[in-house]
SEFIZA-3560 file (N, C-alpha, C; in Angstrom, 3 decimals):
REM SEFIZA-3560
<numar><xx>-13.783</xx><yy>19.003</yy><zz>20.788</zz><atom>N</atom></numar>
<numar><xx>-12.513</xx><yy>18.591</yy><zz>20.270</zz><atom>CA</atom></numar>
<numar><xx>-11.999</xx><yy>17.433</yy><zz>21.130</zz><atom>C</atom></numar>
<numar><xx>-11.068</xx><yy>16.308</yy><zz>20.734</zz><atom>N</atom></numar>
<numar><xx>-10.969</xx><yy>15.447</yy><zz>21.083</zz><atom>CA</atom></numar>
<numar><xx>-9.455</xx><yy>14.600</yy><zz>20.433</zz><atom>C</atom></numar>
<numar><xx>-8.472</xx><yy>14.486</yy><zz>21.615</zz><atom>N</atom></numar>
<numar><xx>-7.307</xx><yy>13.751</yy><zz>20.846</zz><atom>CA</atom></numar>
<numar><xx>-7.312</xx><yy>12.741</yy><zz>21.178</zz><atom>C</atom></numar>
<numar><xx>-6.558</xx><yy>11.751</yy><zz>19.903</zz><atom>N</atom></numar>
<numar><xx>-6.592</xx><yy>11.008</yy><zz>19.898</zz><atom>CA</atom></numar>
<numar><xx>-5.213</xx><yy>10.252</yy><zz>19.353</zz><atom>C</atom></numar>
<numar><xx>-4.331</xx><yy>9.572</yy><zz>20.698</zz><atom>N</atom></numar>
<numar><xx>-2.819</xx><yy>9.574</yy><zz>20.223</zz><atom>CA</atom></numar>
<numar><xx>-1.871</xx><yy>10.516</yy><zz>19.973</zz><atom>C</atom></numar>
<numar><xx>-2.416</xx><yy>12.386</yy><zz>20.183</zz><atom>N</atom></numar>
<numar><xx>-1.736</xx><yy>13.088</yy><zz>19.673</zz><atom>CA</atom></numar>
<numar><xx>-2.352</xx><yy>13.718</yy><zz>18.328</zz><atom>C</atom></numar>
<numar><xx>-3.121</xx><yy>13.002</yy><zz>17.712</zz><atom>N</atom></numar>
<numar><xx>-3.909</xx><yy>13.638</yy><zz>16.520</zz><atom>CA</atom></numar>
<numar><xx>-5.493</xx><yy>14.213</yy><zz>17.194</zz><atom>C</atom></numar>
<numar><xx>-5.448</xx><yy>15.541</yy><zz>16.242</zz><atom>N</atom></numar>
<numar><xx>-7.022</xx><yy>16.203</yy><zz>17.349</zz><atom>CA</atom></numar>
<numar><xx>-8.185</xx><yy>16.357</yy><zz>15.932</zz><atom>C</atom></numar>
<numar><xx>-8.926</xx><yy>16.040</yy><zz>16.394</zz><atom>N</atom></numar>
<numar><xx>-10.433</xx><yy>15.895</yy><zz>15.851</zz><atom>CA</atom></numar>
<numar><xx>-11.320</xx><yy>17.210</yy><zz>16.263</zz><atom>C</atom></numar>
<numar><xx>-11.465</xx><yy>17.370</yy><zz>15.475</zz><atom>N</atom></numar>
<numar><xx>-12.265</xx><yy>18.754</yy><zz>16.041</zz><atom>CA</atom></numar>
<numar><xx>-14.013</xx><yy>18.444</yy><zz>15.246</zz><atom>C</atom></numar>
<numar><xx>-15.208</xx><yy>18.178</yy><zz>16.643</zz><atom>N</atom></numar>
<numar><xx>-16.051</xx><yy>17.793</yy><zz>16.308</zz><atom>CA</atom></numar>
<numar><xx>-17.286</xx><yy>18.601</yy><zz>17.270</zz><atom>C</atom></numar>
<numar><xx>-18.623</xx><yy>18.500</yy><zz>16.808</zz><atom>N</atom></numar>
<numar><xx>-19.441</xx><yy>19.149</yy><zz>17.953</zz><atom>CA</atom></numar>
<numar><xx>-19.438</xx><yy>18.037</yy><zz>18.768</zz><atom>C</atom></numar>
<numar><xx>-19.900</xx><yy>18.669</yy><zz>20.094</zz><atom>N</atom></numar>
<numar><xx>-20.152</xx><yy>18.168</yy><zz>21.380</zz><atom>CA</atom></numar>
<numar><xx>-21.447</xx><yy>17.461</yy><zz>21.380</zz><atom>C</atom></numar>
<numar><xx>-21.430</xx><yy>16.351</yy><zz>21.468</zz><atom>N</atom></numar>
<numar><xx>-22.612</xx><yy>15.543</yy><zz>21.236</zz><atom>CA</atom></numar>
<numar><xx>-22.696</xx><yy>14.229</yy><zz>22.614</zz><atom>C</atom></numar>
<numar><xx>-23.618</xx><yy>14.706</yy><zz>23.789</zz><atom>N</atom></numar>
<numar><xx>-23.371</xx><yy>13.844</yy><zz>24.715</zz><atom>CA</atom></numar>
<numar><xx>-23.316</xx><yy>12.244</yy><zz>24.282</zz><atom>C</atom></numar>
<numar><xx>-23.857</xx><yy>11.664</yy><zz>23.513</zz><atom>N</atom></numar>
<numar><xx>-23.396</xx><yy>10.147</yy><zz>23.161</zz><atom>CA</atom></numar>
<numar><xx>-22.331</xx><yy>10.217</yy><zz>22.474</zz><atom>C</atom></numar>
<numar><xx>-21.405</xx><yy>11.050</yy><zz>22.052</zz><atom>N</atom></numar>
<numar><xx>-19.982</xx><yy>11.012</yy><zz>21.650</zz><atom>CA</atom></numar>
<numar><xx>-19.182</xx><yy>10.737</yy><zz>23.162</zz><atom>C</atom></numar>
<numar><xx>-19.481</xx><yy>11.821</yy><zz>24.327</zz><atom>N</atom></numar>
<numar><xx>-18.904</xx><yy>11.471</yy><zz>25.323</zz><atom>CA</atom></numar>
<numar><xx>-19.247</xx><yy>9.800</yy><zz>26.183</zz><atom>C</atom></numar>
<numar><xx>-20.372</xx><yy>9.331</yy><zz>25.970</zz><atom>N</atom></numar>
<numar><xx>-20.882</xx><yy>8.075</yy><zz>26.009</zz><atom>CA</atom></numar>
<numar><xx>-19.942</xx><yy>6.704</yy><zz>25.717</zz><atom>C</atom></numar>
<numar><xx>-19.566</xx><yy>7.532</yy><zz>24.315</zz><atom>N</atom></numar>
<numar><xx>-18.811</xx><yy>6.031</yy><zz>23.593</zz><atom>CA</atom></numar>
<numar><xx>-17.392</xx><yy>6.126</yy><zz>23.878</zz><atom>C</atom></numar>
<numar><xx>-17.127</xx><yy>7.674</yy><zz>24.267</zz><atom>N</atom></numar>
<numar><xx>-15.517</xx><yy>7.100</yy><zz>24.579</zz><atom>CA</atom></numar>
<numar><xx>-15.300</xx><yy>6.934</yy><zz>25.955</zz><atom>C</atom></numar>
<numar><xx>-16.403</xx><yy>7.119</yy><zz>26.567</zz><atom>N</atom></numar>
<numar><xx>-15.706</xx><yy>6.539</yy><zz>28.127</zz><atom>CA</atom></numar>
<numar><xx>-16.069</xx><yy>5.127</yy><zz>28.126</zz><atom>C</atom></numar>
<numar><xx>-17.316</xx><yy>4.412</yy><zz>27.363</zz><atom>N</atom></numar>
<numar><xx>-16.986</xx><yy>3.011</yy><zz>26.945</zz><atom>CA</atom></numar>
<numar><xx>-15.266</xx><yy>2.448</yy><zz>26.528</zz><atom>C</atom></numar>
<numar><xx>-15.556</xx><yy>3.328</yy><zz>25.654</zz><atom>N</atom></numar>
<numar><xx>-13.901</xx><yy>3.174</yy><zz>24.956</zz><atom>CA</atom></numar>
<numar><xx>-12.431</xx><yy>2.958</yy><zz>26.109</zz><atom>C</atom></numar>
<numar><xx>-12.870</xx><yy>3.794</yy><zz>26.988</zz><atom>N</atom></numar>
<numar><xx>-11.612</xx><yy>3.926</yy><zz>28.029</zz><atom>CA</atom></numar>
<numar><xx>-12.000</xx><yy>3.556</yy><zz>29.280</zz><atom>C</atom></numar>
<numar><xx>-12.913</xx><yy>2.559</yy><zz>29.237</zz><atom>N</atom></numar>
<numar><xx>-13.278</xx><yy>1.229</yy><zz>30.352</zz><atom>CA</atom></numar>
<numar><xx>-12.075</xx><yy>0.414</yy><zz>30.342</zz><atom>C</atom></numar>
<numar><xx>-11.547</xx><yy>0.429</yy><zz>29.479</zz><atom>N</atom></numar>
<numar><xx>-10.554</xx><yy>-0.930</yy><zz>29.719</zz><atom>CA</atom></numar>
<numar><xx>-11.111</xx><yy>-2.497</yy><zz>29.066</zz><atom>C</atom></numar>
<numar><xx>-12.382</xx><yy>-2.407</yy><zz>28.540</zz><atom>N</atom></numar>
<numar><xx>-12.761</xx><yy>-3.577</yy><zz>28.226</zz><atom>CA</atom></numar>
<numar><xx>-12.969</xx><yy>-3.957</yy><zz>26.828</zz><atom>C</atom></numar>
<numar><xx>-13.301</xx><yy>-4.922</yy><zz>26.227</zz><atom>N</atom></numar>
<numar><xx>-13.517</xx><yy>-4.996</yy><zz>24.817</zz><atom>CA</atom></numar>
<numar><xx>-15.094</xx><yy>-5.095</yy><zz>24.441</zz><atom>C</atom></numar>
<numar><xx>-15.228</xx><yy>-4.122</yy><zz>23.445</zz><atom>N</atom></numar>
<numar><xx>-16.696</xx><yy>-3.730</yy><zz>23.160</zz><atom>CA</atom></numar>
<numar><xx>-17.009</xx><yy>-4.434</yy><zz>21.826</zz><atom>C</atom></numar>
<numar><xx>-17.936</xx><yy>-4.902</yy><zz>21.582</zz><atom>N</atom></numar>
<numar><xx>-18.541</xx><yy>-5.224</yy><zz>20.231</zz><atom>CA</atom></numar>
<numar><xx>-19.120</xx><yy>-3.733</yy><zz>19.231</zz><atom>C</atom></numar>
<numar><xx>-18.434</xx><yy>-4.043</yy><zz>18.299</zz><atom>N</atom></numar>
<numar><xx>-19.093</xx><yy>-2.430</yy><zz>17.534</zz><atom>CA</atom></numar>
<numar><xx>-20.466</xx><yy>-2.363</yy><zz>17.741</zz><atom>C</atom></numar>
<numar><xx>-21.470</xx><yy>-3.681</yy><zz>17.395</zz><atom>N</atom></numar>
<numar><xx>-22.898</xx><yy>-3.203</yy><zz>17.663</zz><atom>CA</atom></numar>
<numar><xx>-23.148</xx><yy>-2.215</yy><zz>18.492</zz><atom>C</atom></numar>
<numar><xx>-22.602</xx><yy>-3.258</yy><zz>20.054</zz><atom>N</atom></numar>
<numar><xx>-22.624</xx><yy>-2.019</yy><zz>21.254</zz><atom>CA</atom></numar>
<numar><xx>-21.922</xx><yy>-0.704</yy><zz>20.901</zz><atom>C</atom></numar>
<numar><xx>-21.123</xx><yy>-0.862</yy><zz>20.808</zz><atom>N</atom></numar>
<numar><xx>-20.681</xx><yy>0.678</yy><zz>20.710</zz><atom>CA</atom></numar>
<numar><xx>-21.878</xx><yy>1.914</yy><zz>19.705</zz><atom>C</atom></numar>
<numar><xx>-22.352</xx><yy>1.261</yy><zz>18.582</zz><atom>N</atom></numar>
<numar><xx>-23.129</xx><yy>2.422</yy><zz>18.020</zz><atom>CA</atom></numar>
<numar><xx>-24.852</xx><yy>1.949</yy><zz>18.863</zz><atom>C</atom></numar>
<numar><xx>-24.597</xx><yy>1.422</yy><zz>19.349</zz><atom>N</atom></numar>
<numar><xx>-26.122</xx><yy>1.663</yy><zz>19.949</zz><atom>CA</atom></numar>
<numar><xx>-26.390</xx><yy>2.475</yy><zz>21.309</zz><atom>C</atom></numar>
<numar><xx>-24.706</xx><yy>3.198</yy><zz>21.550</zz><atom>N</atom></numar>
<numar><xx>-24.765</xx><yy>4.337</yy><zz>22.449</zz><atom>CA</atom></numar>
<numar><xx>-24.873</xx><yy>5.869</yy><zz>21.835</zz><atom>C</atom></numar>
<numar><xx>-24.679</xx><yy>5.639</yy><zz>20.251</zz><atom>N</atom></numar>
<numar><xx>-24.628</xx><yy>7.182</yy><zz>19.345</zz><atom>CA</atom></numar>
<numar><xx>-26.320</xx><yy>7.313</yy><zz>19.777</zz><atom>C</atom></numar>
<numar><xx>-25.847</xx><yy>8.526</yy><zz>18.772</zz><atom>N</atom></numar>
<numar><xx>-27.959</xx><yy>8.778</yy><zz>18.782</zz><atom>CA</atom></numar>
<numar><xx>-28.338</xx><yy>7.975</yy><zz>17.741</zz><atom>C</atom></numar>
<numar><xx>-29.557</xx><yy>7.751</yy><zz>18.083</zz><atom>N</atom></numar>
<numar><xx>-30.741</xx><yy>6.671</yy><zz>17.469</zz><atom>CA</atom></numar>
<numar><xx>-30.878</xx><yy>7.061</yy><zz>16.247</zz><atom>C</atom></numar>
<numar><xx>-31.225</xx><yy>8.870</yy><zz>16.083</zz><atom>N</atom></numar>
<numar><xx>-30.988</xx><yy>9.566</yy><zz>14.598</zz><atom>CA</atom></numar>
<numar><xx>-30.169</xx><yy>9.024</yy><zz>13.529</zz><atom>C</atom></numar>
<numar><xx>-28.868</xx><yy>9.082</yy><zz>13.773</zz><atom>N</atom></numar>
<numar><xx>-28.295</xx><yy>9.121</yy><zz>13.043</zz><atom>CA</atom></numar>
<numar><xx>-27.722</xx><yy>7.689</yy><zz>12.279</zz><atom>C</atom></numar>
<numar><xx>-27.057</xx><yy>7.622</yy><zz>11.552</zz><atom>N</atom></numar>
<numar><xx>-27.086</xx><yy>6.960</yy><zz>10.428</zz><atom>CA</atom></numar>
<numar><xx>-26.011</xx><yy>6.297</yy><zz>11.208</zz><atom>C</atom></numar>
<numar><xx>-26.044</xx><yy>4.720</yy><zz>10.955</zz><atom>N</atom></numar>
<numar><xx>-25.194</xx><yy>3.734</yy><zz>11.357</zz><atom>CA</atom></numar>
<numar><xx>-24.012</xx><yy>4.160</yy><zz>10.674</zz><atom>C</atom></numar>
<numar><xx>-23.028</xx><yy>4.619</yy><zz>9.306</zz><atom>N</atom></numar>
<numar><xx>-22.290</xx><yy>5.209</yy><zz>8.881</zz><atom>CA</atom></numar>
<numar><xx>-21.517</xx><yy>5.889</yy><zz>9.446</zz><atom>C</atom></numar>
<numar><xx>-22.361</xx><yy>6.922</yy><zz>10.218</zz><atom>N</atom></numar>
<numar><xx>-21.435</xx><yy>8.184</yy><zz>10.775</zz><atom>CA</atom></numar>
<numar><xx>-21.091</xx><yy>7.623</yy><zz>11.959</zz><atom>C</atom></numar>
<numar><xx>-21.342</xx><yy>6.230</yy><zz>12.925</zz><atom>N</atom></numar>
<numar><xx>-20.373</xx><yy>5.894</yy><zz>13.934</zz><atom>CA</atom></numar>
<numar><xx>-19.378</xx><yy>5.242</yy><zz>13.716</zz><atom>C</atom></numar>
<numar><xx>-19.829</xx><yy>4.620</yy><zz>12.378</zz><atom>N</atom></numar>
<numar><xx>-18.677</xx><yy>3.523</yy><zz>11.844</zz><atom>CA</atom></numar>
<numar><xx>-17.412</xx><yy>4.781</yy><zz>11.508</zz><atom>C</atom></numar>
<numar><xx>-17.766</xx><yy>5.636</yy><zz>10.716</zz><atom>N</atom></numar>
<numar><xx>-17.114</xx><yy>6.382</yy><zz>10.432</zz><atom>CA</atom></numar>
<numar><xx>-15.751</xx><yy>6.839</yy><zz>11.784</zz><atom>C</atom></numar>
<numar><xx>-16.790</xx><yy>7.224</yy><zz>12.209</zz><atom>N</atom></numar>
<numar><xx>-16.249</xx><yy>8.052</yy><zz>14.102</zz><atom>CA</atom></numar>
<numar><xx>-15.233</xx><yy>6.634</yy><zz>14.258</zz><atom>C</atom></numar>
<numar><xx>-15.811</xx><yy>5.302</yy><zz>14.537</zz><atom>N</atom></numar>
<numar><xx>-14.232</xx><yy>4.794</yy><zz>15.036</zz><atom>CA</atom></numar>
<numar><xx>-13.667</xx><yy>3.885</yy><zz>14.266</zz><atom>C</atom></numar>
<numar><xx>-13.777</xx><yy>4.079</yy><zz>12.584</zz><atom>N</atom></numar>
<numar><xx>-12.330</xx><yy>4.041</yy><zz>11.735</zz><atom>CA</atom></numar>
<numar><xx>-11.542</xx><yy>5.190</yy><zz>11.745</zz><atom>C</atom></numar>
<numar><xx>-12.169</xx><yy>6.464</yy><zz>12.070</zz><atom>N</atom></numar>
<numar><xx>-11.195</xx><yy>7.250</yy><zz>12.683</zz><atom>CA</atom></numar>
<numar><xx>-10.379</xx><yy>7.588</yy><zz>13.967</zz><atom>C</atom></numar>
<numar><xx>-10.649</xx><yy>6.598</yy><zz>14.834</zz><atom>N</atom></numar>
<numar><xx>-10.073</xx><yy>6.218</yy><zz>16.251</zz><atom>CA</atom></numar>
<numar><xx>-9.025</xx><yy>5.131</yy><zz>15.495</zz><atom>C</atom></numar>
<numar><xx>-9.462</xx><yy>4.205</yy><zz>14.620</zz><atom>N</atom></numar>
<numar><xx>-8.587</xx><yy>2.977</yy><zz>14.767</zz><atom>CA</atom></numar>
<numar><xx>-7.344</xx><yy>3.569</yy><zz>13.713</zz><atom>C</atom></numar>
<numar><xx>-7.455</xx><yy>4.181</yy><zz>13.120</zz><atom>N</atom></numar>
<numar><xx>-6.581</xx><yy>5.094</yy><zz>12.017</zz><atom>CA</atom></numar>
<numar><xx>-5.675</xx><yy>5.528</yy><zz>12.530</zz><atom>C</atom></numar>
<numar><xx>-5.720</xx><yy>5.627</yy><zz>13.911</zz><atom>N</atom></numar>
<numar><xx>-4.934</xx><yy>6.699</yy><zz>14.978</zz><atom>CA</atom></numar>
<numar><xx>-4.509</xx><yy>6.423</yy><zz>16.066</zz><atom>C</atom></numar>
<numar><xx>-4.942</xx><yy>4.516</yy><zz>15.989</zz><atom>N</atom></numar>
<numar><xx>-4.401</xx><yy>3.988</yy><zz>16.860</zz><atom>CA</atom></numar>
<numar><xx>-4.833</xx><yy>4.001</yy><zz>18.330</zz><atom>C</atom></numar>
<numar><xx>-6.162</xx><yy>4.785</yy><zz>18.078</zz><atom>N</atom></numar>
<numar><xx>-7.265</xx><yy>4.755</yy><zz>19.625</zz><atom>CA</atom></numar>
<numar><xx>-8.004</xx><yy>3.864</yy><zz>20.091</zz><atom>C</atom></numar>
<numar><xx>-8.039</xx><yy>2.875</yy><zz>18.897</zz><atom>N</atom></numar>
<numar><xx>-9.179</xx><yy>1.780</yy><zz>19.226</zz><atom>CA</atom></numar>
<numar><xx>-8.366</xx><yy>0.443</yy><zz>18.642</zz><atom>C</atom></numar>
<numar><xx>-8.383</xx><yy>-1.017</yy><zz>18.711</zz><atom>N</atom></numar>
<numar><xx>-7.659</xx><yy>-1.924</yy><zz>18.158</zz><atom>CA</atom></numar>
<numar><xx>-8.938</xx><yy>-3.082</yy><zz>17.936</zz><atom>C</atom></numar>
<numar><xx>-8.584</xx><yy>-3.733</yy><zz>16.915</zz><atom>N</atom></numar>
<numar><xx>-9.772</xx><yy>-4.264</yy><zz>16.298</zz><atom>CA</atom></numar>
<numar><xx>-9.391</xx><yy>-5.410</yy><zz>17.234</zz><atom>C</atom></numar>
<numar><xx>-10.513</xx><yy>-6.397</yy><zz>17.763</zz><atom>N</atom></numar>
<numar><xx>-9.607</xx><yy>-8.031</yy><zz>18.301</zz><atom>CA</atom></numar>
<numar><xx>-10.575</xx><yy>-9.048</yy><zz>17.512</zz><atom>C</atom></numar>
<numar><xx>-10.120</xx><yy>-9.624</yy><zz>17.011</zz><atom>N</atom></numar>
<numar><xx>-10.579</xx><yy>-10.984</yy><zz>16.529</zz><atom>CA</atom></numar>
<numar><xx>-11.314</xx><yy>-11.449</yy><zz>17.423</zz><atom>C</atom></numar>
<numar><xx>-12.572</xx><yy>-12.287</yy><zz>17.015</zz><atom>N</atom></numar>
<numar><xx>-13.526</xx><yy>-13.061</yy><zz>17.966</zz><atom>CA</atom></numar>
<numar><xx>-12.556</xx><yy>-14.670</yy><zz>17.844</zz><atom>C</atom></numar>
<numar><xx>-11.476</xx><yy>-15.343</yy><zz>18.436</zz><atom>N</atom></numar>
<numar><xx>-10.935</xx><yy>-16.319</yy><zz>18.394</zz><atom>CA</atom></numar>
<numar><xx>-11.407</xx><yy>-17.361</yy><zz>18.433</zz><atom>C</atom></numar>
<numar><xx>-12.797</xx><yy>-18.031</yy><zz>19.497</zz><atom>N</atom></numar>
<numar><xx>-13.898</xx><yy>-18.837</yy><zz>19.186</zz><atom>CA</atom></numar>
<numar><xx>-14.314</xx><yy>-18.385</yy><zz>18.046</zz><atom>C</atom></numar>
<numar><xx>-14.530</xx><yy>-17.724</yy><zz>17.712</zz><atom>N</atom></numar>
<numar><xx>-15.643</xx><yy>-17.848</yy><zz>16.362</zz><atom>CA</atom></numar>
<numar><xx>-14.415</xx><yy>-18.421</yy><zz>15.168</zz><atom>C</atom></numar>
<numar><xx>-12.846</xx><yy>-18.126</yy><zz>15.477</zz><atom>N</atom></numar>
<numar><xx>-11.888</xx><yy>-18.745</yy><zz>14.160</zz><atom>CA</atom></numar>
<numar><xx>-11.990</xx><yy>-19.783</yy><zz>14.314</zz><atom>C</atom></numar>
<numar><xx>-12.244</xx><yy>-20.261</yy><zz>15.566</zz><atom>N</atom></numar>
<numar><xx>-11.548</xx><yy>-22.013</yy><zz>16.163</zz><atom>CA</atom></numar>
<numar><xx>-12.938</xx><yy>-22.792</yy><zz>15.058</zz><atom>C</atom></numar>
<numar><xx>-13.872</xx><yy>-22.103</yy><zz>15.651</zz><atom>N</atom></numar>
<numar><xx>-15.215</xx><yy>-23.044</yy><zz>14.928</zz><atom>CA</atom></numar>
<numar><xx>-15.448</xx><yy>-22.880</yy><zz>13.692</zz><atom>C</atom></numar>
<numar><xx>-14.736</xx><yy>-21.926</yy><zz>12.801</zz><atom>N</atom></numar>
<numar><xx>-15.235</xx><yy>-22.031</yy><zz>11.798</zz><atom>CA</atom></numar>
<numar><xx>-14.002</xx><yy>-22.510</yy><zz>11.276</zz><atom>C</atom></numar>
<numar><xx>-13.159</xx><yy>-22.777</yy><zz>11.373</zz><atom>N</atom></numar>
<numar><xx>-11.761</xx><yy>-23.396</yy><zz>11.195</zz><atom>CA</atom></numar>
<numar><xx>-12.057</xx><yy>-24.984</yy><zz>11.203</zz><atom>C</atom></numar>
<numar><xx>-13.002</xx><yy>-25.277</yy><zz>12.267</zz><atom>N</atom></numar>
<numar><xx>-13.167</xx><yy>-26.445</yy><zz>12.693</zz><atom>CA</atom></numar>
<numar><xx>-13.983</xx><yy>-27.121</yy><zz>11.635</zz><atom>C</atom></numar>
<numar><xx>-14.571</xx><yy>-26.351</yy><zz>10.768</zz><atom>N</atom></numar>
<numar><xx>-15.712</xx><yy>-26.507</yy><zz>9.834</zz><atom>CA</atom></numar>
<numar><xx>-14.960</xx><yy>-27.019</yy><zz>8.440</zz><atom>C</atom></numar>
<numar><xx>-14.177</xx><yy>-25.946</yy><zz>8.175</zz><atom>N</atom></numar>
<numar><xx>-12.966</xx><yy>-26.134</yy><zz>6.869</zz><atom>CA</atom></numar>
<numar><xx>-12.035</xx><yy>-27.394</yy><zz>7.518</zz><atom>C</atom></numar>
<numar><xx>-11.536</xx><yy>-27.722</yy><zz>8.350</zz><atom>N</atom></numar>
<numar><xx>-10.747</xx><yy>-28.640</yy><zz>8.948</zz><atom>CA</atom></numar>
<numar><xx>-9.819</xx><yy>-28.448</yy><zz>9.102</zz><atom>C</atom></numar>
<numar><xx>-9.142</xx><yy>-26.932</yy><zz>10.029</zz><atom>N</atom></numar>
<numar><xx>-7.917</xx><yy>-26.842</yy><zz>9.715</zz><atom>CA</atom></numar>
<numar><xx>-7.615</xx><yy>-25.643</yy><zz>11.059</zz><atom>C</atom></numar>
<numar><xx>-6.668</xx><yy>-25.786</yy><zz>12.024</zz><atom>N</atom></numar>
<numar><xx>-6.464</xx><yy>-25.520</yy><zz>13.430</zz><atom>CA</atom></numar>
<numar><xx>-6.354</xx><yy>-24.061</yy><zz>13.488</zz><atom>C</atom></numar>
<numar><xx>-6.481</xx><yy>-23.248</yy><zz>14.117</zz><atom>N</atom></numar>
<numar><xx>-5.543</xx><yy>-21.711</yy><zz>14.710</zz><atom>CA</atom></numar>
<numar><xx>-4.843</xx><yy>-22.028</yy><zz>14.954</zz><atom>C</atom></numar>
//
């Protein structure tokens, strides 16, 4: 089981679950790739995506824009951030 903001998840204990949220509560910003390439290998790319649209639902996780990647492709259309 596991809260999140005050909302609780009740899930099995799966050591790469504990994996991804102490990634999570590094303090740093993770690329989703990384993040599901700490689940198990088994399982279906889905069920991590799943796991943290239900963090971001709840306000555990915050999406950030890659801002280089707006500037340049902005830069492409012709038109500033």
């Amino acid at each position: 089981m596991i809260y999140v903001r005050g909302h609780k998840f009740e899930i099995k204990y799966h050591a790469c679950l504990l994996e991804l949220i102490k990634a999570l509560n590094d303090g740093r910003e993770h690329k989703v790739s990384y993040l599901l390439k700490l689940l198990d290998p088994q399982w279906s790319e889905k069920v991590g995506l799943h796991f943290l649209s239900e963090l971001h639902v709840y306000h555990g996780i915050v999406k950030v824009v890659n801002v280089s990647h707006l500037a340049h492709q902005n830069e492409i259309m012709g038109s500033e951030v």
